[in-house]
N, C-alpha and C positions, 0 to 999 in steps of 0.2 A: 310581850306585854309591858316592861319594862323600856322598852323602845316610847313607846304607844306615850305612856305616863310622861318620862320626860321630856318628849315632846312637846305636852300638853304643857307641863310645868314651863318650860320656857318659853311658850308663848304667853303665858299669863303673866309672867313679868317682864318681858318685853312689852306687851297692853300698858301693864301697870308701867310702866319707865315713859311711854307715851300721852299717860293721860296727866302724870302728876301734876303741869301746872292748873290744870283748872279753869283756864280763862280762854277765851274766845279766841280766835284767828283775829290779828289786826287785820286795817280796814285796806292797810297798802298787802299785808301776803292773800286777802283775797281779788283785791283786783288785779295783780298778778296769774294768781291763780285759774280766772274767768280769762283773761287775757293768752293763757297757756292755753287753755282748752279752746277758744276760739281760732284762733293762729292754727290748731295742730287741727281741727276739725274743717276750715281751710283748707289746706292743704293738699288733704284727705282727700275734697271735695274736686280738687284740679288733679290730683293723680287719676280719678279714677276715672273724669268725663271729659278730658281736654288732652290734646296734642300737645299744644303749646302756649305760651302767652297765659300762665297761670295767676302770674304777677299784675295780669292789665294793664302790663305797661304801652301797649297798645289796644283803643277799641277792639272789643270782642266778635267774631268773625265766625259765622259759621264753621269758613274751613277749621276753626280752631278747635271745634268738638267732634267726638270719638264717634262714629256714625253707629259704632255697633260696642256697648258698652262691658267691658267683661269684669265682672264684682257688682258690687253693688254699695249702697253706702250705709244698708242696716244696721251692723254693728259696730260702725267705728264712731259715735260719738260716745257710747257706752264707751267704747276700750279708752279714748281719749278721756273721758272721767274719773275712770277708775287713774288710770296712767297718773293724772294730774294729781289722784289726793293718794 
């Protein structure tokens, strides 16, 4: 039980260590922010339906998509948000 408690106890001052300044995310750490989450959800998006050429650095080609898809892309813009904040 004593586990339990200080456990609790140090996250609520870790909380509190995180919120103390009080003031908003500047307007550069969130386009950053939007920028991370986009890029990594990307990414995401060529691992999981493409062969190759994720980059488009050349026109996109049939042959360049997974004819038979294994995953899916459900849960990775959640994991990339959370990831991100």
């Amino acid at each position: 039980m004593k586990v339990k408690n200080r456990a609790k106890e140090k996250i609520a001052v870790e909380t509190e260590k995180m919120n103390k300044t009080g003031k908003p995310l500047s307007p550069d750490l969130l386009r950053k922010m939007n920028a991370y989450w986009r890029a990594a959800n990307y990414l995401s998006v060529g691992q999981i339906y493409l062969y190759d050429n994720p980059l488009l650095k050349q026109a996109a080609e049939l042959s360049h998509v997974k004819p038979l898809v294994v995953g899916h892309w459900g849960t990775t813009p959640g994991q990339s948000f959370i990831y991100v904040h």
